[in-house]
MIDO-921880 format. One record per atom (N, C-alpha, C): x, y, z; residue in one letter. Coordinates in steps of 0.05 Angstrom, whole numbers, padded with zeros to 5 digits, always signed. Layout:
MIDO-921880
XYZA
...
end
This chain:
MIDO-921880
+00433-00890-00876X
+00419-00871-00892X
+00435-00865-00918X
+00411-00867-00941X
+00435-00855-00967X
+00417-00845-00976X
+00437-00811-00989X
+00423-00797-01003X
+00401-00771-00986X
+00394-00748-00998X
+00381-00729-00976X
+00360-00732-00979X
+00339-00754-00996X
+00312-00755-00986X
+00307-00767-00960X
+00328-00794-00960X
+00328-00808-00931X
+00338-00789-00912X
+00350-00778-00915X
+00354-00752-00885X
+00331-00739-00878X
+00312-00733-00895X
+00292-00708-00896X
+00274-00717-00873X
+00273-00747-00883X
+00254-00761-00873X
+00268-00775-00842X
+00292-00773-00834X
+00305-00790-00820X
+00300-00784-00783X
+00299-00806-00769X
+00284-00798-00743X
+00301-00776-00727X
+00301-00764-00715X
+00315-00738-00703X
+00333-00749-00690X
+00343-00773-00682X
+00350-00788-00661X
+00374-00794-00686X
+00373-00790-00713X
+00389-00801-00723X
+00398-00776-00746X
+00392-00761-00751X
+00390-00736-00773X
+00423-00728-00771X
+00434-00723-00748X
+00462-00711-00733X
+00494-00728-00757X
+00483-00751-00754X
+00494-00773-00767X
+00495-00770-00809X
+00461-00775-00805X
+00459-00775-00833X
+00467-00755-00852X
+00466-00730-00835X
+00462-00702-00847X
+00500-00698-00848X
+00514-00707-00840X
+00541-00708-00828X
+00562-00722-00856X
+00543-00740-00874X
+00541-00757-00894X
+00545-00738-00913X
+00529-00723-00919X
+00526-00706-00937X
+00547-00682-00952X
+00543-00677-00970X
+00567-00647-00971X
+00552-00625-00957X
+00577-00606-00957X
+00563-00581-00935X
+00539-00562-00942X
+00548-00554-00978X
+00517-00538-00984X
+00487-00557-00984X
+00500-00578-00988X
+00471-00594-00977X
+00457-00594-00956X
+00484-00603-00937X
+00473-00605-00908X
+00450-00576-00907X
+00463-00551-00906X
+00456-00526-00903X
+00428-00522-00917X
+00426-00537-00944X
+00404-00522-00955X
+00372-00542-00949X
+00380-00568-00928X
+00366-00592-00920X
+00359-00578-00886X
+00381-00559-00873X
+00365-00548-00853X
+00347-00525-00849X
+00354-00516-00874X
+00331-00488-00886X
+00310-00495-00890X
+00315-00522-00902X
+00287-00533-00903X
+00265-00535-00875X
+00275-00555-00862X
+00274-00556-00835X
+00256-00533-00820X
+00278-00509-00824X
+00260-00493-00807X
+00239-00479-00829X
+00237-00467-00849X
+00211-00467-00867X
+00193-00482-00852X
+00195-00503-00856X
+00175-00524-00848X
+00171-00535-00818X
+00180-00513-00805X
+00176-00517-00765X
+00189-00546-00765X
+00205-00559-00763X
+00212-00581-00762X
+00236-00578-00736X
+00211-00576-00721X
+00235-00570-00696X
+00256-00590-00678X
+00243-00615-00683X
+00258-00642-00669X
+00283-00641-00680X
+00295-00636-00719X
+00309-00640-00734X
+00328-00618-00724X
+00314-00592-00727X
+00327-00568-00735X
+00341-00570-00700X
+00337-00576-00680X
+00346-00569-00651X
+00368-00600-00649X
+00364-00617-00667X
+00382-00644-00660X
+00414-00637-00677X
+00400-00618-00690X
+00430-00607-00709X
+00440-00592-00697X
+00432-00575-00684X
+00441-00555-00670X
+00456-00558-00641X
+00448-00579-00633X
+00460-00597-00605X
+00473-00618-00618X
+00472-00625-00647X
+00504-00648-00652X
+00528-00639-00658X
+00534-00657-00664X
+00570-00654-00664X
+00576-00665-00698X
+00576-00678-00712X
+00580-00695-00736X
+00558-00680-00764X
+00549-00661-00759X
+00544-00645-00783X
+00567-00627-00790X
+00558-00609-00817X
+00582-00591-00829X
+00571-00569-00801X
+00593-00549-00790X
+00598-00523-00772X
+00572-00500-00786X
+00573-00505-00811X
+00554-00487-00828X
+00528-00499-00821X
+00523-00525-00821X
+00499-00529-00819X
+00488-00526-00788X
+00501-00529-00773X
+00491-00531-00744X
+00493-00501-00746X
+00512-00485-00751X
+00511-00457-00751X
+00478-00446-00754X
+00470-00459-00783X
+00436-00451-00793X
+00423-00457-00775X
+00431-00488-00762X
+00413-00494-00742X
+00406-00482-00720X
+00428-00466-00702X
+00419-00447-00676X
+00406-00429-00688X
+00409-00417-00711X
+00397-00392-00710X
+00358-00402-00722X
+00366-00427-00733X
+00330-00430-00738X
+00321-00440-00707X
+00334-00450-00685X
+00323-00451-00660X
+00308-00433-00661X
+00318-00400-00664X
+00309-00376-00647X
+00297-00366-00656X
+00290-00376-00694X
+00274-00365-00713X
+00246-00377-00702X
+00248-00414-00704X
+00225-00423-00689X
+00212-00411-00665X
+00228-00412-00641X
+00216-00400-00616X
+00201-00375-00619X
+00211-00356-00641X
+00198-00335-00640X
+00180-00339-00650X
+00174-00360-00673X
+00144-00370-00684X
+00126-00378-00661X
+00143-00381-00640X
+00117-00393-00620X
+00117-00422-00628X
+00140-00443-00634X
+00142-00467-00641X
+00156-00474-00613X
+00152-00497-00589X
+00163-00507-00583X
+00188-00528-00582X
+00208-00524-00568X
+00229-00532-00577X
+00238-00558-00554X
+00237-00581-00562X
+00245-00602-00545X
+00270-00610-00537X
+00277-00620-00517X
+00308-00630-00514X
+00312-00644-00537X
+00336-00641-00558X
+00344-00654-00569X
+00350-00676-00569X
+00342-00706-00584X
+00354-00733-00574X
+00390-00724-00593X
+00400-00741-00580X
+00421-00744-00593X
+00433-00763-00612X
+00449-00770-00630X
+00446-00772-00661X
+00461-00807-00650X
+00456-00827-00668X
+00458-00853-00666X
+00482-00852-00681X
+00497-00876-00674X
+00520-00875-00688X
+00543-00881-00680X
+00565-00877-00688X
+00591-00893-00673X
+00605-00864-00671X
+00582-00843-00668X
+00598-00812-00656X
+00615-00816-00626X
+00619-00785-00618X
+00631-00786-00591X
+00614-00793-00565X
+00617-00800-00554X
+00594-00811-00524X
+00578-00784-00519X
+00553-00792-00520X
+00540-00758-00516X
+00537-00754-00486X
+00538-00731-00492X
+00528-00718-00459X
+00509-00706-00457X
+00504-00691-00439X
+00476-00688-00432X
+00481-00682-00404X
+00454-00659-00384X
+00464-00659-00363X
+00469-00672-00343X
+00477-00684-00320X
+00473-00695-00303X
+00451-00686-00276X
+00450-00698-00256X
+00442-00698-00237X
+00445-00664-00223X
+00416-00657-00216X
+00425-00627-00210X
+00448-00620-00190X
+00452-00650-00172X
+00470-00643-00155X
+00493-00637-00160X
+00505-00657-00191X
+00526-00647-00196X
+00527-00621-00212X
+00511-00600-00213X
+00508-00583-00240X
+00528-00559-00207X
+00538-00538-00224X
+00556-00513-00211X
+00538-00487-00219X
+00537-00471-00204X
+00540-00442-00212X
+00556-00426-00202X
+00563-00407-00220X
+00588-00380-00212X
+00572-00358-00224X
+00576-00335-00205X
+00569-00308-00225X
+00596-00297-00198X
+00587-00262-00219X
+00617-00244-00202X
+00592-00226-00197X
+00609-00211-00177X
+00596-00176-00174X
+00584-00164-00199X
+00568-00151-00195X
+00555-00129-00223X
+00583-00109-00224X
+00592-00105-00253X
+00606-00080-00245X
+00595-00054-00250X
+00599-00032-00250X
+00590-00004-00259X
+00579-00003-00277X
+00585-00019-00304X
+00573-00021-00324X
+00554-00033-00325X
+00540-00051-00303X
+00518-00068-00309X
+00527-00088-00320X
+00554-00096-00313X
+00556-00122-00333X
+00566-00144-00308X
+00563-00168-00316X
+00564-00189-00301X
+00569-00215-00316X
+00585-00233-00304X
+00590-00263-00314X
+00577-00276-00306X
+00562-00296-00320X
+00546-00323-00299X
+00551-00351-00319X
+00566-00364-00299X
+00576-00390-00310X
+00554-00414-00309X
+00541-00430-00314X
+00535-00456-00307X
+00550-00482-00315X
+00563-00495-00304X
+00570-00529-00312X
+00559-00545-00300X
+00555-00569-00315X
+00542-00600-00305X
+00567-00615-00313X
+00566-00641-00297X
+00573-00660-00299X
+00580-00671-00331X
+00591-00679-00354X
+00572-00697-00379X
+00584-00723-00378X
+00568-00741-00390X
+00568-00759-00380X
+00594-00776-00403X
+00608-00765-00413X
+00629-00777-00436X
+00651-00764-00411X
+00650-00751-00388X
+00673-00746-00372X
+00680-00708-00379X
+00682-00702-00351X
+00689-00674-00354X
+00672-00651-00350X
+00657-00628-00358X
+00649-00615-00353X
+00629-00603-00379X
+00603-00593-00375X
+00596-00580-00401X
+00578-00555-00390X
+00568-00538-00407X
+00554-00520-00391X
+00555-00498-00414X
+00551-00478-00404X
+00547-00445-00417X
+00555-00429-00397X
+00572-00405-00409X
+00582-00376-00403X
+00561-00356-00413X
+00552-00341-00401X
+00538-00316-00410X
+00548-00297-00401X
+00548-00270-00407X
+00564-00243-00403X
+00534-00223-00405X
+00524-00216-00378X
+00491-00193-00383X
+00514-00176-00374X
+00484-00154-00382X
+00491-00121-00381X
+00451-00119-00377X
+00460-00107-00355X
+00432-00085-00337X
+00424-00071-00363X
+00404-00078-00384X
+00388-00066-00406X
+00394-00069-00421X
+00413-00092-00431X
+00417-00101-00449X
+00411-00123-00455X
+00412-00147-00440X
+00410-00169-00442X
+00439-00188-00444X
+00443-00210-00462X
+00470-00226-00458X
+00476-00218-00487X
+00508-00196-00476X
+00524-00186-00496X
+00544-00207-00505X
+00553-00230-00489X
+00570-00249-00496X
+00564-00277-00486X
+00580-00302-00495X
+00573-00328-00491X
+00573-00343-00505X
+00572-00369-00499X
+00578-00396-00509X
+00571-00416-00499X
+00577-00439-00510X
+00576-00466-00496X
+00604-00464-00488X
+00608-00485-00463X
+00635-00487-00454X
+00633-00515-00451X
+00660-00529-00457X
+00663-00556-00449X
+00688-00568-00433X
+00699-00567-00416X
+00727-00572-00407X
+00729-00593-00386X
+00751-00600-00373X
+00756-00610-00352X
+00759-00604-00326X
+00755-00610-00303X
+00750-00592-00273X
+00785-00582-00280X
+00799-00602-00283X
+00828-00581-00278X
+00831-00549-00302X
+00811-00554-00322X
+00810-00533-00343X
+00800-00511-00330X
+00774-00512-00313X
+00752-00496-00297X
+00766-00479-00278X
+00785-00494-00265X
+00801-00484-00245X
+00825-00471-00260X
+00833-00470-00281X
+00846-00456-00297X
+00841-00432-00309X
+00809-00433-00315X
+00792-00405-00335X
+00792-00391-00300X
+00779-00403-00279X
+00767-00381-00259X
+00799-00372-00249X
+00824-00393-00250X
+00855-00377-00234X
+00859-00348-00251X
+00849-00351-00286X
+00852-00330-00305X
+00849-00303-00293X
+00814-00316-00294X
+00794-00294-00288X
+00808-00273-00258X
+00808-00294-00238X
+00815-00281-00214X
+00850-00257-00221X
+00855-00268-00233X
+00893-00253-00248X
+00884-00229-00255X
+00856-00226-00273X
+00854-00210-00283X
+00839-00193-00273X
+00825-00191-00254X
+00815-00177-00228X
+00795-00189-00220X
+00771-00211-00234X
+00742-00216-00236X
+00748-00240-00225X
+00725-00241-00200X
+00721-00265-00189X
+00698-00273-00189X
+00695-00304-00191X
+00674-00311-00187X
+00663-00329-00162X
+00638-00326-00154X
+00627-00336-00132X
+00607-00358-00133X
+00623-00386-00118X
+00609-00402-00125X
+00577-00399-00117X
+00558-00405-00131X
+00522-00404-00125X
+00511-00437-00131X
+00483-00436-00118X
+00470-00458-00136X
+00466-00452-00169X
+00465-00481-00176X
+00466-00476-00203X
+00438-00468-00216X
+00419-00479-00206X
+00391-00468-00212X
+00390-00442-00210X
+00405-00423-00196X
+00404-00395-00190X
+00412-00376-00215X
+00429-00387-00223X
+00452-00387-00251X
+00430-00397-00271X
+00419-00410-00275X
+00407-00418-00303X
+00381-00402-00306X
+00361-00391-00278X
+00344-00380-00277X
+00348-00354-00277X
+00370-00340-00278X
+00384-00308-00283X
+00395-00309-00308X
+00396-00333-00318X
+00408-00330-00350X
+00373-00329-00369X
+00365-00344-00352X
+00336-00348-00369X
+00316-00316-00360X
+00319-00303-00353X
+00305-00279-00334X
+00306-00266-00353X
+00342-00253-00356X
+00360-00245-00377X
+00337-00251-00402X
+00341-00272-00411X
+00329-00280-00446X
+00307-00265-00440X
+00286-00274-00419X
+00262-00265-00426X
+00253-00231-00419X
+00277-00219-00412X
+00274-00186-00415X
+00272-00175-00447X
+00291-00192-00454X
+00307-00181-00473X
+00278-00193-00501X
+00269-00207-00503X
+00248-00223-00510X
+00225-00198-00511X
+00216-00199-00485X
+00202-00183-00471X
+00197-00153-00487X
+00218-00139-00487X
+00231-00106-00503X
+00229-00118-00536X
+00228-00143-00554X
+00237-00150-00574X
+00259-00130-00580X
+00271-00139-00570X
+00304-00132-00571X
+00325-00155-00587X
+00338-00145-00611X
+00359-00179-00624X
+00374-00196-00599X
+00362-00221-00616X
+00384-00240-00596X
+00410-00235-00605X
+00435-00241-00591X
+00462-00246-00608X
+00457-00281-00623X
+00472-00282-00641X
+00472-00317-00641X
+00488-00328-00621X
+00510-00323-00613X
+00516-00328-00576X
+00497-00334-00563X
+00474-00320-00553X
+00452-00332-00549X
+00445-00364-00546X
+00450-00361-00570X
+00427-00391-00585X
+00445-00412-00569X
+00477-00414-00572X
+00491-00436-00562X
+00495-00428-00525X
+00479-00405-00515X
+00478-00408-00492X
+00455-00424-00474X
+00426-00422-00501X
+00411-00430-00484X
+00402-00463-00501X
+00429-00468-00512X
+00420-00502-00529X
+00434-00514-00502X
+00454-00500-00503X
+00476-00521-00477X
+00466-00517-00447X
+00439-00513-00437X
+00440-00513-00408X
+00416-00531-00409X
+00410-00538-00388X
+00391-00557-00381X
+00367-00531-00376X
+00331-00551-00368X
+00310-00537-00371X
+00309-00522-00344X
+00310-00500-00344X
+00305-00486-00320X
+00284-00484-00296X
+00295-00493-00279X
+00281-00500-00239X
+00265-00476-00234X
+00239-00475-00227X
+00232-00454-00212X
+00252-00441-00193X
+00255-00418-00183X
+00275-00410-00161X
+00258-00387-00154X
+00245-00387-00127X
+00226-00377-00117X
+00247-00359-00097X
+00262-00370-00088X
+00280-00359-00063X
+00312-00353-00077X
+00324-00321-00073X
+00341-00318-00084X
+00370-00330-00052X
+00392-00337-00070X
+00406-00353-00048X
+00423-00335-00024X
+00415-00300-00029X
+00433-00284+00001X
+00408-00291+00017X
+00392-00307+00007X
+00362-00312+00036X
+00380-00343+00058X
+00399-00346+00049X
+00410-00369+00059X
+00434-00362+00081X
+00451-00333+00058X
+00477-00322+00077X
+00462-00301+00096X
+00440-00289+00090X
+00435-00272+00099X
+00403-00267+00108X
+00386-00282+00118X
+00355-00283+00112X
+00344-00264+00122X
+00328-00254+00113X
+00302-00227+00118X
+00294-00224+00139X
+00287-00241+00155X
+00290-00242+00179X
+00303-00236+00201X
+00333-00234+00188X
+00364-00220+00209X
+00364-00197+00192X
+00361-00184+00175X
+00358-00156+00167X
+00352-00139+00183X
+00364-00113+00194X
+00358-00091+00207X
+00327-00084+00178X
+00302-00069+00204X
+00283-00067+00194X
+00280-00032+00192X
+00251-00034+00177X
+00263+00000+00173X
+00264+00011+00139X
+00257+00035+00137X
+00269+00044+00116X
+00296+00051+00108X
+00308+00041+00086X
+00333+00050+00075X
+00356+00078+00082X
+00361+00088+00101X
+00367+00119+00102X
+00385+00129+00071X
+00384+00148+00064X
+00405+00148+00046X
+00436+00161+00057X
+00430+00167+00076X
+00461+00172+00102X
+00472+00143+00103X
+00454+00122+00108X
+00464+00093+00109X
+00478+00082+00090X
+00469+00097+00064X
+00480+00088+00036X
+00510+00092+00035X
+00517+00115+00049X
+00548+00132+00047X
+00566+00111+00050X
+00570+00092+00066X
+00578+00067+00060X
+00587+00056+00042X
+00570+00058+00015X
+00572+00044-00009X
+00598+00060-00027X
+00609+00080-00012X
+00629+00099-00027X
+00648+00089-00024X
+00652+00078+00004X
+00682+00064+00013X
+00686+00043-00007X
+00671+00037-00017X
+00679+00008-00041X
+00681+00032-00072X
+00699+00011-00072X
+00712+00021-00104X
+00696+00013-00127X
+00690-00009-00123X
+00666-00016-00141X
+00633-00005-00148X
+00625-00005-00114X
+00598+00006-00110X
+00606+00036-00123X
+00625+00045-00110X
+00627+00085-00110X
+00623+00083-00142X
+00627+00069-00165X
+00629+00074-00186X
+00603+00071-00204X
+00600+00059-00189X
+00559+00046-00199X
+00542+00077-00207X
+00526+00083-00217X
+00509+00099-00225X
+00499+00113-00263X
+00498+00127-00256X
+00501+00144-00292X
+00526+00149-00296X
+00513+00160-00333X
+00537+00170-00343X
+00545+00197-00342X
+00567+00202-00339X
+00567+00238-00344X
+00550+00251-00354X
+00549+00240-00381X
+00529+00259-00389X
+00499+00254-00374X
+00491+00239-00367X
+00473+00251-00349X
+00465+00263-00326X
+00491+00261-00313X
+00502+00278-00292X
+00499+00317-00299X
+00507+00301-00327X
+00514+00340-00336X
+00478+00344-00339X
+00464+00330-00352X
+00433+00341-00362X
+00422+00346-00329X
+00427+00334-00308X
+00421+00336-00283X
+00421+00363-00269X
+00445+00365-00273X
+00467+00395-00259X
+00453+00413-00276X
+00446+00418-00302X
+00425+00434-00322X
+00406+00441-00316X
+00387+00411-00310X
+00362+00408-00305X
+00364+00426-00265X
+00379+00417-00253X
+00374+00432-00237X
+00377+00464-00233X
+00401+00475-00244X
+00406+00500-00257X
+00375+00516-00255X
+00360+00499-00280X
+00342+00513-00296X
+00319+00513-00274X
+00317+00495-00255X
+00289+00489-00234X
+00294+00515-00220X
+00320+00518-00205X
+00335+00547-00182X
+00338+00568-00188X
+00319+00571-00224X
+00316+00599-00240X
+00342+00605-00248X
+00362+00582-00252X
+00384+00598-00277X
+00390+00625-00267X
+00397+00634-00257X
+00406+00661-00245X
+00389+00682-00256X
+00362+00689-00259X
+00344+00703-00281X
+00322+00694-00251X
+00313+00677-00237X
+00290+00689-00211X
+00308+00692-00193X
+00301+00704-00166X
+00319+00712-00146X
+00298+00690-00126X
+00315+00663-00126X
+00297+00648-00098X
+00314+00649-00074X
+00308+00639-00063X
+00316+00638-00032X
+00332+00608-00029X
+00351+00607-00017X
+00359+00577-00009X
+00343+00564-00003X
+00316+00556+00011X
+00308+00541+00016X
+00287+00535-00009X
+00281+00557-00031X
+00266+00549-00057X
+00283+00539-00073X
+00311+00544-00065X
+00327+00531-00091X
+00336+00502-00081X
+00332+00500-00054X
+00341+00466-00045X
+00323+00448-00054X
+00292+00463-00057X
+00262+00450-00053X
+00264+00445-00084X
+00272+00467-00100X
+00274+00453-00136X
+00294+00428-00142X
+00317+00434-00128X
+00333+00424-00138X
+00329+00393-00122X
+00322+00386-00103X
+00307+00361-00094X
+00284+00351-00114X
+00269+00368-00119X
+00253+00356-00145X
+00261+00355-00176X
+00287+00378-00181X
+00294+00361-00209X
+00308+00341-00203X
+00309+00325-00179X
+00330+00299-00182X
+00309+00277-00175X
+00281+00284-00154X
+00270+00271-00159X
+00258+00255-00192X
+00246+00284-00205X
+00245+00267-00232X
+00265+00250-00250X
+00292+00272-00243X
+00304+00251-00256X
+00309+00222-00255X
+00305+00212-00229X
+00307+00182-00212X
+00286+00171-00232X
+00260+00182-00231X
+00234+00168-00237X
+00239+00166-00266X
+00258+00178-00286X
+00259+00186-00314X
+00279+00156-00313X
+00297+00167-00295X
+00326+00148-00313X
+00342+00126-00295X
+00318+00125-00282X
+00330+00093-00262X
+00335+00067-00279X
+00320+00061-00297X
+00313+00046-00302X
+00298+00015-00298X
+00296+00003-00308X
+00281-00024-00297X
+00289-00041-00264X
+00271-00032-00252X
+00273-00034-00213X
+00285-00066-00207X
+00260-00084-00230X
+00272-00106-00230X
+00297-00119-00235X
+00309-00115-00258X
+00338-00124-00260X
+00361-00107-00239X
+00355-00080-00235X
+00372-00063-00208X
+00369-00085-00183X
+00347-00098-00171X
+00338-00103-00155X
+00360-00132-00160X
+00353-00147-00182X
+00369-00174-00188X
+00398-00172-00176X
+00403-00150-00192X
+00432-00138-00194X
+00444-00133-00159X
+00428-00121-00146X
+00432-00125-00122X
+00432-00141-00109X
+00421-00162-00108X
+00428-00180-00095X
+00438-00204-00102X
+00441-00198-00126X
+00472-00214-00142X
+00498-00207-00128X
+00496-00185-00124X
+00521-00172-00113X
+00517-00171-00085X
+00496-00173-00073X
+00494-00174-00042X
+00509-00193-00036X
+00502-00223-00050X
+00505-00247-00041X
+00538-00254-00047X
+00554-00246-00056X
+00581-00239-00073X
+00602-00226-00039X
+00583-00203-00037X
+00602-00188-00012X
+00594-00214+00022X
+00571-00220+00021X
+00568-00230+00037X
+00587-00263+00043X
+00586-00267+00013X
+00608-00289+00012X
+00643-00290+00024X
+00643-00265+00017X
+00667-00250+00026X
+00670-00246+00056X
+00647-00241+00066X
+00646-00236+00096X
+00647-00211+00101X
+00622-00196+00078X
+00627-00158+00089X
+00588-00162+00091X
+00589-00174+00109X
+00557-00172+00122X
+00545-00149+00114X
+00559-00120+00120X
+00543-00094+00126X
+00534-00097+00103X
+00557-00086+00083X
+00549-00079+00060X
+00524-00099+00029X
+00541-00125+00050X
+00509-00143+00033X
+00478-00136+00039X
+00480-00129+00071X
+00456-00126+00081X
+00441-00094+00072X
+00457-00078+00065X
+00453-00056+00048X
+00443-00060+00022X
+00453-00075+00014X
+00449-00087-00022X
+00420-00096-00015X
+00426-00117-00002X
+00391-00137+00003X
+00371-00119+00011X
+00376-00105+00031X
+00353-00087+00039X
+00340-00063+00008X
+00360-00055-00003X
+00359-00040-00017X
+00336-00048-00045X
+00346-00073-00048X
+00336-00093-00073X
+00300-00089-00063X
+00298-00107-00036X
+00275-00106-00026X
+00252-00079-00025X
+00266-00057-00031X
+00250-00033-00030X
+00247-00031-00062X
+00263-00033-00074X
+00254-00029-00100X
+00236-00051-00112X
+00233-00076-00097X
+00212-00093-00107X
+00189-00071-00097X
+00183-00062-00075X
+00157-00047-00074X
+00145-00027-00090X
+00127-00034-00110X
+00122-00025-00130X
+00100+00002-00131X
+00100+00007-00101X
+00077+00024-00097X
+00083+00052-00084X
+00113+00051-00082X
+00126+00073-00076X
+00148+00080-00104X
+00144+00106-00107X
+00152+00121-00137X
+00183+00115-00131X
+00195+00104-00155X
+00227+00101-00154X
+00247+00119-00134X
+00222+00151-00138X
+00250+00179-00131X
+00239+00173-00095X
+00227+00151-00083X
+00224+00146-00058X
+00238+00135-00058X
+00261+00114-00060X
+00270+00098-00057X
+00296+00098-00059X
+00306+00095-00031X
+00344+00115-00020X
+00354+00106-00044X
+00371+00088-00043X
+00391+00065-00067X
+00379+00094-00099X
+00360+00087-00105X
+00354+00100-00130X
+00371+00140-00134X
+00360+00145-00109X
+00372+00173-00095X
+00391+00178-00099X
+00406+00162-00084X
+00430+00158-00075X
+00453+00160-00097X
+00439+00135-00120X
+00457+00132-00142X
+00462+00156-00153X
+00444+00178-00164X
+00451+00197-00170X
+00466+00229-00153X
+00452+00223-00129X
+00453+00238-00115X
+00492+00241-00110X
+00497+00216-00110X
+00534+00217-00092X
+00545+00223-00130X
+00545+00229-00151X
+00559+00230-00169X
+00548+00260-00171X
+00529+00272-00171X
+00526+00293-00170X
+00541+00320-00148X
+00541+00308-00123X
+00558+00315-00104X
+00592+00312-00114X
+00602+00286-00123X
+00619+00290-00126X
+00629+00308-00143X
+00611+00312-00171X
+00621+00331-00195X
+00618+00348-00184X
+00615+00363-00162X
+00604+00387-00167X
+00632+00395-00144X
+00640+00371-00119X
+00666+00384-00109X
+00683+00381-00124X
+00682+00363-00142X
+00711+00363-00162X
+00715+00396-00175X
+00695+00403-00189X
+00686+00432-00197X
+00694+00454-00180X
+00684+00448-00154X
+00691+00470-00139X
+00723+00474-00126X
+00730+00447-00125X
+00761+00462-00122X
+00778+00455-00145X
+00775+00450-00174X
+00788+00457-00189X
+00804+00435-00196X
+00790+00420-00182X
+00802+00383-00188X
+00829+00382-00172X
+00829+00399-00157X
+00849+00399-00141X
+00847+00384-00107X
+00861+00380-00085X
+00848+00369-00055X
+00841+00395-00048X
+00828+00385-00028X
+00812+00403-00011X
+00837+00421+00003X
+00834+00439+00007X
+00846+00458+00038X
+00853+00449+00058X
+00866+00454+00076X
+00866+00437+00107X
+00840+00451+00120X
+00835+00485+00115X
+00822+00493+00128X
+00788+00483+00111X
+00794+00467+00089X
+00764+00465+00087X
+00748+00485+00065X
+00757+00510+00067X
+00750+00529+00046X
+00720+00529+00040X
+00705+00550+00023X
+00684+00555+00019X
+00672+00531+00013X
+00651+00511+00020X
+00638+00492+00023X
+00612+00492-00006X
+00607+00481-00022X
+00583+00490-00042X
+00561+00480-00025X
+00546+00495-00023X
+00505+00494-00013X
+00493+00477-00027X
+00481+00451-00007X
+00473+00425-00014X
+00442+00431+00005X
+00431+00412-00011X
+00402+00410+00003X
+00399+00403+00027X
+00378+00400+00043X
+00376+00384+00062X
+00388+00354+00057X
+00376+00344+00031X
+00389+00320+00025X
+00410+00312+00019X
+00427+00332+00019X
+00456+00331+00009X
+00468+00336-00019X
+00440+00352-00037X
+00445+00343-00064X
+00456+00373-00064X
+00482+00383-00080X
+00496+00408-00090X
+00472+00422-00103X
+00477+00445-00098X
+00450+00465-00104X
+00471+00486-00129X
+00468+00486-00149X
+00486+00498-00168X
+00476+00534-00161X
end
């Protein structure tokens, strides 16, 4: 190819190459073109090569995501002809990996995928979600198994582990992710863009994989108790899961104000009966999306169960499974309860003894509902 009319025109199979020829504001102002003009074979072959200017492939992910949102279809990129580096591409699903870790408190979570590529070594994408956010971080990743085993020895140093999964499981929770976030029209990051150029096309996944450590079938049956939940305190991780203070504090308010604020004179059992219903609404207000909680759970089910803490996965799983039922109101549903319910209890003994330990004898106790929730 010589010259940028022959690029304009040049087969996608070869653009990576030709465009690579060029100087850089060229390259750049030949992929603008591109996407103007939906030229999606071009604009996605730049974006998956290697031998253009950094600037131009740069334009290029982000006109991926400009296209898709046109509602332009976006094809596997061929890769660029030439005496470049040996391309890769994924391999065989068998050889493809998945890793994700526990959700932490924040809603945030790692999910790795690698394949095989076929120039030797490893290729894949890192994504970093957050429960209502979508993917706050990420990349393409390319290394060697001894590199892989080097990022996860990191990871594990630094407290975060990851658990090996199928890899279809991993690519279909990264793609779930996009399409929430899609879904809300919420901004992509451009992170993004090089997370979802570098993975292969995503597998149906009908069956999530704790149905394998743990199947529905060996589940204790039954509704959720939220006494059963108390459990989830002994973990350091789970105990930390829920809201933020400050909504703890609008809670403790909101209940205040239901038990008449010291201005009606009710009775304990009218102020247990309010204060059960300002927490019901609040569940139904500020749970948020059942679905990704639900994900999230048994992302993390499948994590403890790996570990060999049965109970507590089978808590997670069961829990997930009630919040898929869409026909019972969130503030029915223990796990939802619960979450607020045990930070509320806690602020309120921290409060009552002054952030200090308890007594031996125990000392004046604060008045909790039937349900356990602190009655201010």
């Amino acid at each position: 190819m010589s010259g940028a009319a022959d690029v304009r025109t040049a087969p996608a199979g070869e653009v990576d190459a030709a465009l690579g020829a060029l100087p850089e504001r060229e390259q750049v102002a030949i992929v603008e073109e591109w996407i103007r003009g939906s030229d999606a074979a071009r604009v996605a072959a730049i974006a998956a090569g290697e031998r253009a200017h950094k600037s131009a492939r740069k334009a290029a992910k982000k006109g991926v995501h400009v296209l898709k949102a046109r509602g332009v279809t976006i094809e596997e990129p061929v890769r660029s002809a030439g005496p470049a580096a040996p391309a890769v591409g994924p391999a065989a699903s068998s050889e493809s990996r998945g890793y994700l870790t526990k959700v932490d408190p924040a809603g945030v979570q790692i999910l790795l995928h690698v394949h095989a590529a076929r120039g030797g070594g490893l290729q894949g994408a890192q994504a970093i979600v957050q429960r209502g956010v979508g993917i706050v971080d990420g990349g393409a990743v390319q290394l060697s198994r001894k590199e892989l085993r080097t990022h996860m020895d990191r990871l594990i140093e630094d407290g975060v582990r990851l658990f090996t999964v199928s890899a279809d499981h991993v690519r279909a929770r990264i793609g779930a992710v996009v399409e929430r976030a899609r879904d809300a029209a919420k901004p992509v990051p451009e992170s993004l863009l090089a997370v979802e150029i570098h993975l292969p096309p995503a597998q149906p996944v009908n069956v999530h994989p704790i149905e394998d450590k743990l199947p529905r079938a060996e589940r204790r049956t039954g509704r959720v108790a939220e006494v059963e939940l108390e459990a989830l305190e002994h973990d350091v991780l789970l105990a930390s899961w829920g809201p933020e203070e400050d909504e703890i504090h609008a809670l403790i308010e909101r209940m205040k104000a239901a038990g008449g604020g010291g201005v009606l004179v009710l009775s304990d059992a009218q102020k247990a009966e309010a204060a059960e219903e300002a927490l019901g609404k609040t569940v139904d207000e500020g749970f948020g999306d059942r679905a990704a909680w639900a994900a999230d759970l048994r992302d993390t089910a499948y994590c403890f169960a790996s570990e060999g803490d049965v109970a507590l996965a089978e808590l997670l799983a069961r829990s997930a499974d009630e919040l898929d039922d869409l026909q019972r109101p969130t503030r029915d549903v223990a796990f939802a309860r619960w979450l607020f319910r045990h930070h509320v209890a806690a602020h309120a003994e921290h409060h009552h003894h002054g952030g200090e330990p308890h007594d031996e004898d125990g000392g004046d106790e604060p008045k909790r509902s039937p349900g356990g929730l602190y009655i201010p």
